[in-house]
Short mmCIF file of the C-alpha atoms (twelve columns), coordinates in Angstrom:
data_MODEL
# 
_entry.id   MODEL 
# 
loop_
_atom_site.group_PDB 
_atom_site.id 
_atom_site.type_symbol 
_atom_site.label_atom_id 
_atom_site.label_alt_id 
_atom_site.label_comp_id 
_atom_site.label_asym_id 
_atom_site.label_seq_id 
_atom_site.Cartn_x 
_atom_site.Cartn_y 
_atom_site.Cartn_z 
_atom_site.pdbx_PDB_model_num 
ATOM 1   C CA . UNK A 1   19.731  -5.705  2.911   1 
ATOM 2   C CA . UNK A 2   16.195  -5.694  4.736   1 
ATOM 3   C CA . UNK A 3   14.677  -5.351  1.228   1 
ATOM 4   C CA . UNK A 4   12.566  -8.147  -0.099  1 
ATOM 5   C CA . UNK A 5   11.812  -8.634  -3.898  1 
ATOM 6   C CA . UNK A 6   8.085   -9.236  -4.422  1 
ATOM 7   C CA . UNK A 7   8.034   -9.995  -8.529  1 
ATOM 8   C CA . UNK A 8   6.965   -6.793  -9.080  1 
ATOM 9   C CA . UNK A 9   9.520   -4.543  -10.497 1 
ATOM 10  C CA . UNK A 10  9.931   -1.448  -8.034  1 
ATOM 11  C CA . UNK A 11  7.695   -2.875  -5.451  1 
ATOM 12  C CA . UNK A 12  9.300   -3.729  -1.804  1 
ATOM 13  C CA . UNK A 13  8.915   -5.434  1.254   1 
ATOM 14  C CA . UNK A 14  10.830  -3.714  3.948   1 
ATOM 15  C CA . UNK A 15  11.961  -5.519  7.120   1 
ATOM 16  C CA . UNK A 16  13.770  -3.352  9.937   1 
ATOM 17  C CA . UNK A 17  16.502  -4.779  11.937  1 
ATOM 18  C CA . UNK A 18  14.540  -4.720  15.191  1 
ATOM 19  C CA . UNK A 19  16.649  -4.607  18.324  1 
ATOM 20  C CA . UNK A 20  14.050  -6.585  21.301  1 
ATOM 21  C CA . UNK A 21  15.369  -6.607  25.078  1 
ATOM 22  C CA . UNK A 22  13.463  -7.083  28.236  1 
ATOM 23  C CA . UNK A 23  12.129  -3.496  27.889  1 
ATOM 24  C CA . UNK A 24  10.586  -4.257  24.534  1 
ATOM 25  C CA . UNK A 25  12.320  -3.205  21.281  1 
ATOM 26  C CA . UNK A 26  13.297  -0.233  19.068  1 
ATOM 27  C CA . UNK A 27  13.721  -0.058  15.163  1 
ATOM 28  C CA . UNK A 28  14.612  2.400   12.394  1 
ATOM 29  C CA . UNK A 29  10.824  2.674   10.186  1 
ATOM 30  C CA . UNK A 30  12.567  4.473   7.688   1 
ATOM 31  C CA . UNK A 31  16.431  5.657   7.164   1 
ATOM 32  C CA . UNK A 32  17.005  7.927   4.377   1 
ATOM 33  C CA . UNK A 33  20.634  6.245   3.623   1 
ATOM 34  C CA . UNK A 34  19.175  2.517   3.963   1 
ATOM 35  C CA . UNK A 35  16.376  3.623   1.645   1 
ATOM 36  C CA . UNK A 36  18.433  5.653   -0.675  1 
ATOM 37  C CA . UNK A 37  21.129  2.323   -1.112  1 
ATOM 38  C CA . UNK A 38  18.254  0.317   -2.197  1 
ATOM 39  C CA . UNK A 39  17.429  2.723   -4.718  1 
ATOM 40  C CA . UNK A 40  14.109  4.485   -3.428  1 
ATOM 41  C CA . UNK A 41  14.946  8.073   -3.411  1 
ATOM 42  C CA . UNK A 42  11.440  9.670   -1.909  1 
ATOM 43  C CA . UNK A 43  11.327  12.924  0.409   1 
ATOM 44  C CA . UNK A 44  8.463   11.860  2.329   1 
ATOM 45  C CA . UNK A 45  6.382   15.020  2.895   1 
ATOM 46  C CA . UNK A 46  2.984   13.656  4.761   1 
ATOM 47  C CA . UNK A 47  2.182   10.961  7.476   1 
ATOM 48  C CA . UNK A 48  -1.093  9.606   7.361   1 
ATOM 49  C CA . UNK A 49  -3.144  7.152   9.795   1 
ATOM 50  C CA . UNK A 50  -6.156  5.466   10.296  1 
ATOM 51  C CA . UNK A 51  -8.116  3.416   12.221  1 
ATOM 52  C CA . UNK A 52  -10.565 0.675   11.317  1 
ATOM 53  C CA . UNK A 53  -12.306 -2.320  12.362  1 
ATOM 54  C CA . UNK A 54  -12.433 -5.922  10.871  1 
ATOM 55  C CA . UNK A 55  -13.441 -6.380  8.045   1 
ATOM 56  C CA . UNK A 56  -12.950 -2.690  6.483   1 
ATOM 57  C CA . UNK A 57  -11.456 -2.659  3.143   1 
ATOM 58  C CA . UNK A 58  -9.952  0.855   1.887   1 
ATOM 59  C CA . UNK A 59  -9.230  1.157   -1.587  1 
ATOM 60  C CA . UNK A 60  -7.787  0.690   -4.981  1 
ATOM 61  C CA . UNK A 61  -6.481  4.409   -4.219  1 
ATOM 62  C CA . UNK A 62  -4.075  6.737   -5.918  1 
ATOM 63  C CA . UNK A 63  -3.201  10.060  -7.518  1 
ATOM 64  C CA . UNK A 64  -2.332  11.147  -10.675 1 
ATOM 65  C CA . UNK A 65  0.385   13.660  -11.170 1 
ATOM 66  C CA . UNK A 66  1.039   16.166  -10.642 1 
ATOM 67  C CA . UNK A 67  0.083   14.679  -7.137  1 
ATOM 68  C CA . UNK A 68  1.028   11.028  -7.848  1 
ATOM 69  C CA . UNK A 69  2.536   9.143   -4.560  1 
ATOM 70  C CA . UNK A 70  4.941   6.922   -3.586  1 
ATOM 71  C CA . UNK A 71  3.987   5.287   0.203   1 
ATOM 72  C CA . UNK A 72  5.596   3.705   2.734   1 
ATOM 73  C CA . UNK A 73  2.840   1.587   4.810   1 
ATOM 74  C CA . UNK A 74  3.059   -0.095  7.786   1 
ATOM 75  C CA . UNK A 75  0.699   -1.137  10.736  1 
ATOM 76  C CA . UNK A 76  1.034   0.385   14.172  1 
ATOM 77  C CA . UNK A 77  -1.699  -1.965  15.718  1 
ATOM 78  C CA . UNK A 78  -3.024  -4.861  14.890  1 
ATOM 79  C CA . UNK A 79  -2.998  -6.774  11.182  1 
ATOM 80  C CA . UNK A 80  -3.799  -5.520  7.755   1 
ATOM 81  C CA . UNK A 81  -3.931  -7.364  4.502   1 
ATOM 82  C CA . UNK A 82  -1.902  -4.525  2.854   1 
ATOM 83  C CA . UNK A 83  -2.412  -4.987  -1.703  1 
ATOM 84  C CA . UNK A 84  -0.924  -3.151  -4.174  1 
ATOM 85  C CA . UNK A 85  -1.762  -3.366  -7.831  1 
ATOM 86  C CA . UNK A 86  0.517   -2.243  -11.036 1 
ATOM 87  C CA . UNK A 87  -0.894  0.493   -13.300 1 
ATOM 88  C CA . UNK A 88  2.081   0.970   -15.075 1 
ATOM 89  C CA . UNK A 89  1.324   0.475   -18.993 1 
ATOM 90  C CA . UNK A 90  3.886   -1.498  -20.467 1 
ATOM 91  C CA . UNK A 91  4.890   -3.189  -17.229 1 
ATOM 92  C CA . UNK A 92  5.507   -6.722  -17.731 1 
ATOM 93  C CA . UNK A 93  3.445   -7.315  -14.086 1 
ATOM 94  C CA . UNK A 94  0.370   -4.505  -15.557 1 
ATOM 95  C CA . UNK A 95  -2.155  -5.245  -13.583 1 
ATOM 96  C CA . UNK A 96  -0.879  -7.798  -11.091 1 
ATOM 97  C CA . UNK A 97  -1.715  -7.665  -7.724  1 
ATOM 98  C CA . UNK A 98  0.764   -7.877  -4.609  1 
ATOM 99  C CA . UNK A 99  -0.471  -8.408  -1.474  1 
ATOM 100 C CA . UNK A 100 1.116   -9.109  2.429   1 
ATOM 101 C CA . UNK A 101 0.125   -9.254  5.927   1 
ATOM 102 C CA . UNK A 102 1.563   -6.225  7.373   1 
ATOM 103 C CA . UNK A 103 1.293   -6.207  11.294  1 
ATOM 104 C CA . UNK A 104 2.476   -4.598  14.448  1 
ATOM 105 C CA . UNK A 105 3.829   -7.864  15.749  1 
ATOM 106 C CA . UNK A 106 6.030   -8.798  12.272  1 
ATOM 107 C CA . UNK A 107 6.976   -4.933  11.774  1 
ATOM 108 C CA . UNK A 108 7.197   -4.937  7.661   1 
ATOM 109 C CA . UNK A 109 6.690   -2.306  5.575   1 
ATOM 110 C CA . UNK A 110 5.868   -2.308  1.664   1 
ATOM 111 C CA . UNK A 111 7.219   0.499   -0.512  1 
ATOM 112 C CA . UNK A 112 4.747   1.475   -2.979  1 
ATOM 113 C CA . UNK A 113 5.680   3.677   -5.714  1 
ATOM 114 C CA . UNK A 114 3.741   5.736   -7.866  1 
ATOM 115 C CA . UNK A 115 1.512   3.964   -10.734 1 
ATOM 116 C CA . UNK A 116 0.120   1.308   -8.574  1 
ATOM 117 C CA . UNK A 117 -3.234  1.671   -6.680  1 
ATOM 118 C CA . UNK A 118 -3.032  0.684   -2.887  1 
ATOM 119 C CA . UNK A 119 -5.646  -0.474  -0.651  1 
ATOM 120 C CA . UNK A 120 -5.965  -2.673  2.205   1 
ATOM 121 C CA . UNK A 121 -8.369  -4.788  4.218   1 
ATOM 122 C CA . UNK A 122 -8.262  -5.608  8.363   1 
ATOM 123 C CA . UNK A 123 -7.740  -8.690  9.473   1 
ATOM 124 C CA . UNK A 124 -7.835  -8.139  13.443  1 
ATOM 125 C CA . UNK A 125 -10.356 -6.568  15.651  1 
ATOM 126 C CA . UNK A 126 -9.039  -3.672  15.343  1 
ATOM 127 C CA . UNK A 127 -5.652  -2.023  12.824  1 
ATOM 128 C CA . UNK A 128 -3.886  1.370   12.963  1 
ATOM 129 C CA . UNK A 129 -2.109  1.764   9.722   1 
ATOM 130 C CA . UNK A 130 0.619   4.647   9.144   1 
ATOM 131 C CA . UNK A 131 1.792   5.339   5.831   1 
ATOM 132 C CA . UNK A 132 4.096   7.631   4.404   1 
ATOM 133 C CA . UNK A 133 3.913   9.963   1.090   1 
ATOM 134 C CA . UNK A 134 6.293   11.583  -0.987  1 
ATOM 135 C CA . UNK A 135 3.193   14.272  -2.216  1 
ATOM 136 C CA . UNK A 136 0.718   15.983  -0.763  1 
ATOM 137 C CA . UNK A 137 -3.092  14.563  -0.940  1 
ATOM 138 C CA . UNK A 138 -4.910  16.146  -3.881  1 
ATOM 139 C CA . UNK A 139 -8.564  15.538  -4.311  1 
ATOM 140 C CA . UNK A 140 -8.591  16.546  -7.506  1 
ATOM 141 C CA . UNK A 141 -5.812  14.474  -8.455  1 
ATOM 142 C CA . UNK A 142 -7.657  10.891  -6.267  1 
ATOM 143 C CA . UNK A 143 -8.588  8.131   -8.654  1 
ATOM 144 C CA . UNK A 144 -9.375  4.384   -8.067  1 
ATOM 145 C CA . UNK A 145 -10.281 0.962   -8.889  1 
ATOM 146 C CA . UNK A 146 -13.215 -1.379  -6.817  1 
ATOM 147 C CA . UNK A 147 -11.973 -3.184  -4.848  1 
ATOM 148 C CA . UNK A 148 -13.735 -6.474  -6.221  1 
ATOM 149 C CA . UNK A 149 -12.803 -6.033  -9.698  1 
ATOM 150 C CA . UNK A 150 -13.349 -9.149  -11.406 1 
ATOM 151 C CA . UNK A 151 -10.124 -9.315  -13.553 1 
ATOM 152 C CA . UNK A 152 -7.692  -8.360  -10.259 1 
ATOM 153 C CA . UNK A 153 -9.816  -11.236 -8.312  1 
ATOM 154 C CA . UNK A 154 -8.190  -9.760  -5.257  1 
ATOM 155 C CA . UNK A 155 -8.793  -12.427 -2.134  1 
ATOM 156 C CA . UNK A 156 -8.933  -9.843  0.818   1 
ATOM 157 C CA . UNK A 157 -8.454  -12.492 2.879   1 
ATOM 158 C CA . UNK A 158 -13.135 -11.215 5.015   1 
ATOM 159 C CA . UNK A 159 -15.438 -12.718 3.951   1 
ATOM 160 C CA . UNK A 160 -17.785 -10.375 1.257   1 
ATOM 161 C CA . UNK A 161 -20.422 -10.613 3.848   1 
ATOM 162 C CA . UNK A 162 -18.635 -9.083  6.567   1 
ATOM 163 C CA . UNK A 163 -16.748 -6.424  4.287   1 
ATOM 164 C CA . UNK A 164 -17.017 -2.744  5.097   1 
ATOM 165 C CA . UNK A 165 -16.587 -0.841  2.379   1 
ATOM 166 C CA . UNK A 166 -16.869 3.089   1.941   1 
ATOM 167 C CA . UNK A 167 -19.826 4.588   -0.436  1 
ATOM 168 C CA . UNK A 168 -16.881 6.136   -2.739  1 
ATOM 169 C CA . UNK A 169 -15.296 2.866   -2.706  1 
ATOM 170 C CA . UNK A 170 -18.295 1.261   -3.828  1 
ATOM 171 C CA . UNK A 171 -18.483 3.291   -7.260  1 
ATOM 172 C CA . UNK A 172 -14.918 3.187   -8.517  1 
ATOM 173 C CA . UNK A 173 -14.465 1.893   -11.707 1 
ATOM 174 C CA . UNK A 174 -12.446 -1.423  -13.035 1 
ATOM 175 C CA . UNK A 175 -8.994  -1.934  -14.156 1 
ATOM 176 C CA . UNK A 176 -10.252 -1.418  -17.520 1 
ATOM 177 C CA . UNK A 177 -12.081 1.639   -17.395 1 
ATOM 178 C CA . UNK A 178 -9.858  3.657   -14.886 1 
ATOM 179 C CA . UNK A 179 -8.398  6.585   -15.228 1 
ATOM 180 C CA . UNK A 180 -4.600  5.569   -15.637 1 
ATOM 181 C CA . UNK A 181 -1.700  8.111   -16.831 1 
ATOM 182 C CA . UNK A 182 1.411   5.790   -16.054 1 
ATOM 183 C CA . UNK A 183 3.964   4.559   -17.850 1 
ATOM 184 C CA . UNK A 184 6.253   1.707   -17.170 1 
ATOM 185 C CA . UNK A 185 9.869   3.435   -17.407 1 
ATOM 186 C CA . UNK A 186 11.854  -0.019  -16.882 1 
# 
């Protein structure tokens, strides 16, 4: 299975079989079946990307229903420190943090499902990052945690100095004081 555990109940690495040659390579990013046997059961219904520089970190993001998201992330150039964090009251991993390099060169994915909050820093000059959703973006729906949040003590792997972080970013509340609707369904 090209699934990877990450201690996190729900929460998945992915890792395509990637078929290279002397023309380059070619890989399935997402199979519905593949996806489906490993339990994830999403219709993806927007792609997003973006493009940043080093040192940018996005996020804690995420929605709240009726707009909640799952995502699929990946990077299309360059090399990401991609975290997630569980929201999930009751979860036996609430509020532990997940994080992996995610890069063009190693191909992985992580599956994020709703009830965590996702963000992600850059580690190259330059990262394209695709990811997919299974609901449509809702501002009114967009809630998050800072990023430096003392109780997640999240290593983004820049220096503070050097971090780019957005204005909205910058006033997001903790883990404590968030606004968090999910439950932990086990």
């Amino acid at each position: 299975m090209p699934f990877l555990e990450t201690g996190i109940p729900d929460l998945l690495v992915f890792e395509p079989v990637v078929f290279d040659d002397s023309r380059g390579f070619f890989y399935e990013a997402y199979n519905e079946k593949i996806f489906g046997g490993a339990g994830i059961i999403c219709q993806f219904v927007q792609d997003n990307q973006s493009r940043s520089t080093y040192g940018v970190v996005r996020g804690l993001h995420y929605q709240v229903a009726p707009f909640a998201q799952a995502k699929l992330v990946r990077a299309l150039v360059g090399t990401i420190l991609d975290v997630a964090v569980d929201i999930r009251k009751g979860s036996p991993t609430f509020g532990k943090v997940f994080s992996i390099e995610l890069s063009a060169a190693n191909k992985k994915q992580l599956f994020i499902p709703a009830g965590f909050a996702h963000g992600f820093s850059v580690l190259s000059e330059v990262a394209e990052v695709m990811y997919k959703c299974d609901q449509f973006y809702s501002k009114a729906s967009e809630h998050g945690i800072i990023y430096n949040d003392p109780t997640l003590n999240i290593d983004w792997k820049v220096p503070m100095d050097k971090a780019i972080v957005s204005e909205k970013d910058l006033v997001l509340p903790q883990i404590a004081n968030c606004v968090n609707p999910f439950e932990y369904k086990g």
